[in-house]
C-alpha positions as CSV (number, residue, x, y, z in Angstrom):
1,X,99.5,94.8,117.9
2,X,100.0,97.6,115.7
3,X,97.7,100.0,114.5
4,X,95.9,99.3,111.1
5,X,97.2,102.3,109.8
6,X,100.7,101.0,109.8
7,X,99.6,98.0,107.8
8,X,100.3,97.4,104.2
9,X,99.5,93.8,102.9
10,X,101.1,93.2,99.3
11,X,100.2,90.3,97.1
12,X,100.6,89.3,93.3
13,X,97.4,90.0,91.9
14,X,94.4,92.2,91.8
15,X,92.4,89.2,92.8
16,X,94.5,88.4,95.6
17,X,94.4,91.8,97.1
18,X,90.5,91.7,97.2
19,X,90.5,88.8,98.1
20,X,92.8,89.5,101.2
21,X,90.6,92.5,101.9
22,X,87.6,91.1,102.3
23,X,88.8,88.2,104.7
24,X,90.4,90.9,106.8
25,X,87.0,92.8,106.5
26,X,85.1,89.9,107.3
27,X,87.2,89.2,110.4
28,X,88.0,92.4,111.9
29,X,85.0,94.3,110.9
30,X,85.2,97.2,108.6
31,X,85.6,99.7,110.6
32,X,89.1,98.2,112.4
33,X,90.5,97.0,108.9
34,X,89.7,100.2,107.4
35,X,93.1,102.0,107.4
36,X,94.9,98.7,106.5
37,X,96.6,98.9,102.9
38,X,96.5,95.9,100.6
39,X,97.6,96.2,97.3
40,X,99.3,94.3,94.7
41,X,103.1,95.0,93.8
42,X,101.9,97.1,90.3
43,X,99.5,99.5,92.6
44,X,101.9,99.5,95.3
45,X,104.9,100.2,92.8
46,X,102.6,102.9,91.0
47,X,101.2,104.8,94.7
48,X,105.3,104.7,95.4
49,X,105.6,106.5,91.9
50,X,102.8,109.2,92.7
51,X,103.8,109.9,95.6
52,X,107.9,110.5,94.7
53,X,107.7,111.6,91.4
54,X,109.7,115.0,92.0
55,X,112.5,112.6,93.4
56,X,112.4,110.4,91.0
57,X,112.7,113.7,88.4
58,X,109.4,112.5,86.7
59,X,106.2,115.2,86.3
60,X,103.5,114.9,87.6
61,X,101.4,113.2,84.5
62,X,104.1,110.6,83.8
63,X,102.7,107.6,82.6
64,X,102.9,103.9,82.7
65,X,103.5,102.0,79.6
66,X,101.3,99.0,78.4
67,X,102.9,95.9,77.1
68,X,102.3,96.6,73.4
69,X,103.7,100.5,73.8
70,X,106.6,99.4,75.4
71,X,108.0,97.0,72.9
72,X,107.4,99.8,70.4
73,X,109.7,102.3,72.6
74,X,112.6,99.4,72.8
75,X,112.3,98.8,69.2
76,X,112.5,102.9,68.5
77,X,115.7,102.6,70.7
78,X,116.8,99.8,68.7
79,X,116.3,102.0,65.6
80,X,117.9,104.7,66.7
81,X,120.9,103.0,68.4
82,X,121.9,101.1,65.2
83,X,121.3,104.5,63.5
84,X,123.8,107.1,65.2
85,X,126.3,103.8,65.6
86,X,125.8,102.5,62.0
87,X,126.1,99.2,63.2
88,X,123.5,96.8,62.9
89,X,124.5,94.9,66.5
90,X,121.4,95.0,68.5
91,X,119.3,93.6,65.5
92,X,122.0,91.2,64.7
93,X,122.1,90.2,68.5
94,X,118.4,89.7,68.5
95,X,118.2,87.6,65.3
96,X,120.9,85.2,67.1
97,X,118.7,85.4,70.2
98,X,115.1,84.4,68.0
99,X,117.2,81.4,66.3
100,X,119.4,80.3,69.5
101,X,115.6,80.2,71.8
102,X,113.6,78.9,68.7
103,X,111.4,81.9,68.8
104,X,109.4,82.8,65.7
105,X,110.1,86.5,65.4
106,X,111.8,89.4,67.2
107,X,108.2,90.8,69.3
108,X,108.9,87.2,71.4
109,X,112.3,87.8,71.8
110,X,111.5,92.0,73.1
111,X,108.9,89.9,75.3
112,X,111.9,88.2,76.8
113,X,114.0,91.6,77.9
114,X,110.7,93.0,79.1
């Protein structure tokens, strides 16, 4: 088999990834399932981040958005899009979007591009 450093088990969730850990614990012993990796996609995605940043022409202390800070960056964009075009296309486009889905109001329909 191959070593447990060469491992990486990735699941959905948090949960899932402890959960996998401590069954692998539990059956190979800590010591053997020490140098396996399970993470879910977000850590996994994130330790791939940390680790390439330079490529990825990022600094060091780049950071990760949260939900409710990355709909207010797309709606800045939206803002200043409409602004240097003086065109109000994105916001009309949206509007269309809210109606066409029966959503109540453009946050739902920023929740749907995210």
């Amino acid at each position: 088999g191959a070593p447990s450093h060469n491992i990486l088990a990735i699941t959905f969730t948090r949960k899932a990834a402890e959960e996998l850990r401590s069954r692998i614990e539990q059956i190979m012993g800590w010591e053997l399932s020490a140098g396996i990796l399970v993470l879910n996609f977000h850590q996994f995605a994130l330790r791939l981040l940390r680790q390439h940043y330079r490529v990825l022409g990022f600094t060091q202390q780049f950071i990760v958005l949260g939900a409710r800070d990355q709909k207010e960056v797309v709606k800045e964009c939206i803002k200043m899009c409409e602004k240097s075009t003086g065109t109000q296309g994105i916001s009309a486009s949206m509007t269309q979007a809210k109606r066409e889905a029966s959503l109540e109001d453009e946050d739902q329909v920023i929740d749907m591009m995210l």
